[in-house]
C-alpha positions in Angstrom: 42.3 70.0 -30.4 39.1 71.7 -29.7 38.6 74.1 -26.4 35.7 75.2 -26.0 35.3 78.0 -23.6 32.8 80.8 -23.2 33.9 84.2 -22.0 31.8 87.3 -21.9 32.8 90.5 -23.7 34.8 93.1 -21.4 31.3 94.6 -20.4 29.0 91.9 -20.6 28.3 90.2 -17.0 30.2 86.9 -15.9 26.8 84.5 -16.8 25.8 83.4 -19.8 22.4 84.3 -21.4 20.4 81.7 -19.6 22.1 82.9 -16.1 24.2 80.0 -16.0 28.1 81.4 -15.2 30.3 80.7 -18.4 31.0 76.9 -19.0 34.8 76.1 -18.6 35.2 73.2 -21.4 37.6 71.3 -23.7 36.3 68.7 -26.5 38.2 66.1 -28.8 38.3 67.5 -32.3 35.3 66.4 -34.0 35.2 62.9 -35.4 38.2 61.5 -33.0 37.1 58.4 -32.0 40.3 57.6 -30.0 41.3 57.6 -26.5 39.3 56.9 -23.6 38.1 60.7 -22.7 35.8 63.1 -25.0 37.3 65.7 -23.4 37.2 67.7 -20.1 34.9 69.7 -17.9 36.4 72.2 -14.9 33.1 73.1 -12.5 32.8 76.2 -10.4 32.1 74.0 -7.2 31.0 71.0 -6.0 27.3 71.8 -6.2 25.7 69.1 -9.1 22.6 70.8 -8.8 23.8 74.4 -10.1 26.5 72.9 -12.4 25.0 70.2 -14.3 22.4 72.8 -15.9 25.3 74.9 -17.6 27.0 72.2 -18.7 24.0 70.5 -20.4 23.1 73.5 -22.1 26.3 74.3 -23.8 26.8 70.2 -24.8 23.3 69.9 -26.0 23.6 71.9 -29.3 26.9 69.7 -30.4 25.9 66.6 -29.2 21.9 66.2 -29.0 19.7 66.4 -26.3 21.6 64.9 -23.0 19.0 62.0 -21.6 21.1 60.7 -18.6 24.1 61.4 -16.6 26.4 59.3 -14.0 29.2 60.5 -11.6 31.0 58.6 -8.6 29.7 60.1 -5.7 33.3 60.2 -4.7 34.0 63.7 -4.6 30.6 65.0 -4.5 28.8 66.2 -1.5 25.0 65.6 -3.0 24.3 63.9 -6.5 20.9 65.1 -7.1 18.3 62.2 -8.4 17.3 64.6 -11.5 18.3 68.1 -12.7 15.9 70.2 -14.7 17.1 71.9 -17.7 15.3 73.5 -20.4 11.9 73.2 -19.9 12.6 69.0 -19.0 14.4 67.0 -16.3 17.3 64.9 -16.6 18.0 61.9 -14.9 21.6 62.0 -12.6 22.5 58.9 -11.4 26.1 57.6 -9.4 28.3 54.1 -9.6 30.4 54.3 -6.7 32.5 50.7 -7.7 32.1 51.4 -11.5 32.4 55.1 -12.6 36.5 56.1 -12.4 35.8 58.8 -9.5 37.2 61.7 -12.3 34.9 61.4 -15.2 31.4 62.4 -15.6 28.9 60.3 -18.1 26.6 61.6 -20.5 24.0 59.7 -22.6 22.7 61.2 -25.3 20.1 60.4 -28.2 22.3 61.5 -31.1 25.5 61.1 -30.2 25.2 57.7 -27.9 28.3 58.1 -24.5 30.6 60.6 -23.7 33.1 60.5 -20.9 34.6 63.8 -19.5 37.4 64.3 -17.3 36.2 66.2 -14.4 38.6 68.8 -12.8 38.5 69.5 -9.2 37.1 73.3 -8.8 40.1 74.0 -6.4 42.8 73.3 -9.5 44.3 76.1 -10.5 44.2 77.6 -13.8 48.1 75.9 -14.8 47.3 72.6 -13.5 43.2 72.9 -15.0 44.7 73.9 -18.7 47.2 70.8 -19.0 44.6 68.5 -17.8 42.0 70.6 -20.1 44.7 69.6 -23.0 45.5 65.9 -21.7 42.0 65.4 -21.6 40.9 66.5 -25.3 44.2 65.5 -26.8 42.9 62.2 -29.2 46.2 60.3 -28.4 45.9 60.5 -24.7 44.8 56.9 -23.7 44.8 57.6 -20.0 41.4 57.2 -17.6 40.7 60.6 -15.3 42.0 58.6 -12.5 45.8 58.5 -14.1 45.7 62.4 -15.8 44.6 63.3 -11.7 47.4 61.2 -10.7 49.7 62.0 -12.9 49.1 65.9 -12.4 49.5 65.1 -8.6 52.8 63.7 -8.9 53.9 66.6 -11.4 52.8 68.8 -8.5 54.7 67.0 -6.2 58.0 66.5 -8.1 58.3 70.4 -8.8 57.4 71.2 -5.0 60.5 69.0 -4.3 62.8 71.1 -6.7 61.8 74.3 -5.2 65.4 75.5 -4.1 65.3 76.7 -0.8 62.6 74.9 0.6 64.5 73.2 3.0 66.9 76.1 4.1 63.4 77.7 5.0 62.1 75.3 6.6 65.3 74.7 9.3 65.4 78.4 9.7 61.9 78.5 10.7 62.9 76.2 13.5 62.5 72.3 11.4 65.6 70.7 11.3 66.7 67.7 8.9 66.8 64.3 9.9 70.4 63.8 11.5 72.4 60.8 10.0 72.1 57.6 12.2 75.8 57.3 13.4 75.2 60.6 15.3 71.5 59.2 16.8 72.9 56.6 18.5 76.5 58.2 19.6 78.9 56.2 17.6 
């Protein structure tokens, strides 16, 4: 699997060259033509507008100049109409019904469609890496949609193992729910 990350020397700055902060990425190996995701893309914010630039720049070199992009407007605030890029302007568009609210579309001369996985900004760094990985691994046939549910329900199932959670929560004044026979006095 390919991960593609940029990370500054100790001393540089945390942007890259362009003034665009570091691109947090992970790409298919090259020439995998399997699975449903190219890979994964973990944005700073929900801000299209500032992220989209970044991301085009570090794709375009590997995969040819970038001519469109889609999202579902799902989880973003404001999908900007175009984004300009190097010197040109690239066309952002949205499918609410169509696109799997998860994945971000890109269109490109070259290379033809690539589907990323997007991970929420909020994710932390745990959860962002094995969706990173899930995403870019070539056997994984899953849609964004199922790796976010899946990683929900992981989240989930180990909040419920946490031992202790319940002792903490009665003595902080919750209490379990009694069993019926003693609701009802018999």
């Amino acid at each position: 699997m390919t991960v593609i990350t940029e990370r500054p020397p100790p001393a540089a700055p945390d942007v890259s060259p362009s003034g665009h902060p570091p691109v947090r990425l992970s790409l298919k190996p090259s020439g995998s033509q399997t699975g449903l995701l190219d890979g994964a893309w973990w944005p700073r914010s929900r801000d299209l507008a500032r992220e989209l630039p970044a991301l085009t720049e570090r794709l375009e070199p590997l995969w040819g100049r970038i001519t469109r992009i889609t999202v579902n407007p799902t989880h973003w605030p404001v999908v900007p109409r175009a984004i300009p890029t190097n010197g040109r302007v690239i066309k952002v568009g949205w499918f609410a019904d169509e696109q799997d609210p998860h994945q971000l579309l890109l269109l490109s001369y070259r290379v033809g469609r690539w589907d990323l996985l997007i991970v929420p900004p909020e994710t932390g760094a745990a959860a962002a890496a094995r969706l990173m990985d899930a995403a870019s691994d070539p056997h994984t046939a899953r849609t964004g949609s199922e790796l976010m549910g899946a990683e929900s329900a992981r989240h989930l199932a180990a909040e419920a193992d946490t031992p202790g959670r319940t002792e903490t929560w009665e003595a902080e004044g919750g209490a379990t729910a009694a069993p019926a026979s003693t609701l009802d006095g018999r």
